[in-house]
Wavefront OBJ file of the C-alpha trace (Angstrom):
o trace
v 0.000 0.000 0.000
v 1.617 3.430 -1.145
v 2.218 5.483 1.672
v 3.252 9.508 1.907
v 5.582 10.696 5.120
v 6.386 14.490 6.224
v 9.465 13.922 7.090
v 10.813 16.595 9.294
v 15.091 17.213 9.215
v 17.933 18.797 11.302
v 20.400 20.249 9.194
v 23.802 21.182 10.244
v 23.930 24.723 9.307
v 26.468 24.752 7.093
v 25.383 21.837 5.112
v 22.000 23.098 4.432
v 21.937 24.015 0.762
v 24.084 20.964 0.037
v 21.512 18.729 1.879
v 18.924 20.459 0.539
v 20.704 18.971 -3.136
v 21.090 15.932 -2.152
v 17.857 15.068 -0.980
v 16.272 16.795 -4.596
v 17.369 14.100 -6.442
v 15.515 11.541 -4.476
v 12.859 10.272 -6.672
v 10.303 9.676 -3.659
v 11.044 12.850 -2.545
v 8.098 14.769 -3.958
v 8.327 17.874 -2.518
v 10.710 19.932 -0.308
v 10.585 22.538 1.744
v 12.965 25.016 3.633
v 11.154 26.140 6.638
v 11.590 28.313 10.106
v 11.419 27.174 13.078
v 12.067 24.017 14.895
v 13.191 22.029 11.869
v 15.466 23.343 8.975
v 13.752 21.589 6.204
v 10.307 19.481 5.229
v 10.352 16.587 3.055
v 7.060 14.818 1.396
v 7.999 11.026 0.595
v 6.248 8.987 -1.640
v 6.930 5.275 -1.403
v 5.729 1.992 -2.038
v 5.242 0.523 1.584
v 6.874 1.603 5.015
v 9.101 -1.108 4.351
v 10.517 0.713 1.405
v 10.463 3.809 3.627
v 12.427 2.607 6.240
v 14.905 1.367 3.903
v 14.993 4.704 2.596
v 15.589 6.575 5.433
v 17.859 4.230 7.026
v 20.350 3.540 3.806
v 19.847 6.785 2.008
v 18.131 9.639 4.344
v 20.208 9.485 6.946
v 23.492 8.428 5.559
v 23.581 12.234 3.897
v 26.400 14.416 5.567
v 25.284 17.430 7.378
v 21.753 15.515 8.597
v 21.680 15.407 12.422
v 18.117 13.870 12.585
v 14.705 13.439 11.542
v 11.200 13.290 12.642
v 8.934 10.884 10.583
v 4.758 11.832 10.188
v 3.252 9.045 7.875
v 0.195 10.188 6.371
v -2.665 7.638 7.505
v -5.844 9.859 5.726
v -6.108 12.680 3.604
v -9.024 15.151 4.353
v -8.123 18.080 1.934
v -5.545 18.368 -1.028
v -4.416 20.834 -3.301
v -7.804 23.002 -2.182
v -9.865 20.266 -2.893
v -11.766 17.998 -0.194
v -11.088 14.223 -0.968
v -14.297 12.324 -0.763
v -13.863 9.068 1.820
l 1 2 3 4 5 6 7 8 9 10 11 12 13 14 15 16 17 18 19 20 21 22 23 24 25 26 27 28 29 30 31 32 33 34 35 36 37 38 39 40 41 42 43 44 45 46 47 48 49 50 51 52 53 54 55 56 57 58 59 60 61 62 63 64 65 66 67 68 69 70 71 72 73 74 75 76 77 78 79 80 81 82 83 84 85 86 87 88
């Protein structure tokens, strides 16, 4: 079952824009975003099954120099998207 995850990441300062790279050309990385506040950038994964998201974060995601750690939200329903409500 496909599953989307918010993943939330500590950058090392320094390393942000490089990090920021990196994790671009990720193909289940469908969106990213460079936020303020607690965490220094917001990922939206697409993947296949948590199996295959676990496997990415643990042999890609968090392999990447400069990433101190990350906070995983899996999606489990969608109410609203892209303005529009999604019917049940």
């Amino acid at each position: 079952m496909p599953i989307v995850v918010h993943l939330n990441i500590f950058v090392e300062s320094q390393e942000l824009e490089r990090v920021a790279q990196t994790l671009r050309n990720f193909p289940e990385v469908t969106d990213e975003f460079e936020v303020t506040g607690e965490y220094d950038l917001v990922a939206l994964i697409e993947t296949d099954s948590i199996t295959s998201f676990r496997k990415l974060l643990k042999d890609k995601i968090l392999g990447v120099k400069g990433i101190r750690s990350t906070v995983s939200a899996v999606v489990i329903h969608t109410h609203k998207k892209g303005g529009k409500l999604v019917a049940e």
